[in-house]
C-alpha positions as CSV (number, residue, x, y, z in Angstrom):
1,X,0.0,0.0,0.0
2,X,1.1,3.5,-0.9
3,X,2.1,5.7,1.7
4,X,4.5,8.8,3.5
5,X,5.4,8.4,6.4
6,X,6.7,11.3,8.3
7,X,9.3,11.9,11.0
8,X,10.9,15.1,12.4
9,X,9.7,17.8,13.9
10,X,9.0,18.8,17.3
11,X,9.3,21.9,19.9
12,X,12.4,24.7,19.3
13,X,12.8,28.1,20.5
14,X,12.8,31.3,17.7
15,X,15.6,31.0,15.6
16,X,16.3,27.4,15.5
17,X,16.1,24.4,13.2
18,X,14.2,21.4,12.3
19,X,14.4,18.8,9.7
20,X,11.7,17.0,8.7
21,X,11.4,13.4,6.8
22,X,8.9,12.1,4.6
23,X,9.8,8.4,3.3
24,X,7.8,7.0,0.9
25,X,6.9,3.4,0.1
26,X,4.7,0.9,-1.9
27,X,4.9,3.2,-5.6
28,X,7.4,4.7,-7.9
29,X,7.2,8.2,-6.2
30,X,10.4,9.1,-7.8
31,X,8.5,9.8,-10.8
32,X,5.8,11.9,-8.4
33,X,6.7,16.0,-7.5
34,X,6.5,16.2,-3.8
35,X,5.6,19.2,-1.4
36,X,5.1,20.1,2.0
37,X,1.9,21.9,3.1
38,X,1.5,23.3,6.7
39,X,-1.7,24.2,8.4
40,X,-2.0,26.8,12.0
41,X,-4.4,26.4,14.2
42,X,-7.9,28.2,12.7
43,X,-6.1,28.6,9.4
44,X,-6.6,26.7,5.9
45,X,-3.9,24.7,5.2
46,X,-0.7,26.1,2.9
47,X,1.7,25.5,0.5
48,X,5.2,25.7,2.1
49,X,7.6,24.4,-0.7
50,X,7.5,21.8,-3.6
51,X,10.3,20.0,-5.6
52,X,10.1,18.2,-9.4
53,X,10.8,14.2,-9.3
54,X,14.2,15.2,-10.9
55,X,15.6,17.4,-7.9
56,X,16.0,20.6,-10.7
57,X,13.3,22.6,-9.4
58,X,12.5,24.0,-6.5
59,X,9.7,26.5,-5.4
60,X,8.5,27.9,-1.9
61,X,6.0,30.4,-0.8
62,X,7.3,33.7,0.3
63,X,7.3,33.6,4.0
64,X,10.1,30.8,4.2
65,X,12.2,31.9,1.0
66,X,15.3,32.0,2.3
67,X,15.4,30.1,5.6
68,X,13.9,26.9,4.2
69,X,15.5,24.0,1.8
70,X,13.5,21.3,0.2
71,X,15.5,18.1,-1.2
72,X,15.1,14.4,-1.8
73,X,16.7,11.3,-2.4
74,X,15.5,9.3,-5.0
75,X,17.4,6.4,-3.9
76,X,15.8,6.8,-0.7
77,X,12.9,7.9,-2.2
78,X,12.5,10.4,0.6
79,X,11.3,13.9,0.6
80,X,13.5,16.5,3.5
81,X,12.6,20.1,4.7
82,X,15.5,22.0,6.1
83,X,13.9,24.5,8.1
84,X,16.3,27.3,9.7
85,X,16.1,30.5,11.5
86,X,12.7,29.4,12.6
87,X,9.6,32.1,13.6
88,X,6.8,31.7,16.0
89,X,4.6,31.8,13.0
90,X,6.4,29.0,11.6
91,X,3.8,26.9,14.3
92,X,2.0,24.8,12.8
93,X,1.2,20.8,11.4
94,X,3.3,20.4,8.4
95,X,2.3,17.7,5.6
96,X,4.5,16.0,2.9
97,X,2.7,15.1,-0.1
98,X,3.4,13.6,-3.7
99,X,1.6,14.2,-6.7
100,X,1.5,12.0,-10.1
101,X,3.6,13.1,-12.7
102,X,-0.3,12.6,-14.9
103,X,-1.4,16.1,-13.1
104,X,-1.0,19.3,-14.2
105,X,-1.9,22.5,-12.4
106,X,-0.6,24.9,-9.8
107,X,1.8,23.1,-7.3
108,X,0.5,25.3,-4.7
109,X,-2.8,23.7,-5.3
110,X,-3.5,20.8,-2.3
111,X,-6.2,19.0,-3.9
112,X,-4.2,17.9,-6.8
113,X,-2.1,15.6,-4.5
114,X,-2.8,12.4,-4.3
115,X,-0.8,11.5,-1.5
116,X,-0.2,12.6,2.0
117,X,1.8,12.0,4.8
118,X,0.0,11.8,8.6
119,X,1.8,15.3,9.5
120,X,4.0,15.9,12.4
121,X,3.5,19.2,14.5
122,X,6.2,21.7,14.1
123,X,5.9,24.5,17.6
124,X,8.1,27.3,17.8
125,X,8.5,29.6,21.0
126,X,9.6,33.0,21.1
């Protein structure tokens, strides 16, 4: 069976870092772009970064430009977020998920993923 499962995250003070993990198992998800979404408490969930199955291309929204890295391993056919320099508005659950190379639209678009991981919560103090 398909999956992602996640690993990372946690409780840091302003400023710090965090790595998350998403592995992924039971398809070819190499072939699948992968992203991570986050969602705050009372807030709709967002688009945080996304990268193509080849590695070459890399987008994020504009709030983590600059302190966050996305990057996979194909051979490990997993899925990291390098998250520096964090901010208090960083909090939130963040979600890796994979998309089929067969869709097309906006990456920052959540329902065209077919995949997610169960989230891990990501809390920063100031």
């Amino acid at each position: 069976q398909a999956q992602l499962v996640q690993s990372g995250g946690g409780l840091v003070q302003a400023g710090g870092s965090l790595r998350l993990s998403c592995a992924a198992s039971g398809r070819t998800f190499n072939s699948y772009t992968m992203a991570w979404f986050r969602q705050a408490p009372g807030k709709e969930r967002e688009f945080v970064s996304t990268i193509t199955r080849s590695g070459g291309s890399t987008y994020y929204t504009d709030s983590v430009k600059g302190r966050f890295t996305i990057s996979r391993d194909n051979a490990k056919i997993t899925v990291y977020l390098q998250m520096n320099s964090l901010k208090p508005e960083d909090t939130a659950v963040y979600y890796c998920a994979a998309r089929s190379p067969l869709i097309q639209g906006p990456f920052a678009d959540s329902t065209l993923y077919n995949y997610w991981g169960q989230g891990t919560q990501v809390t920063v103090s100031s």
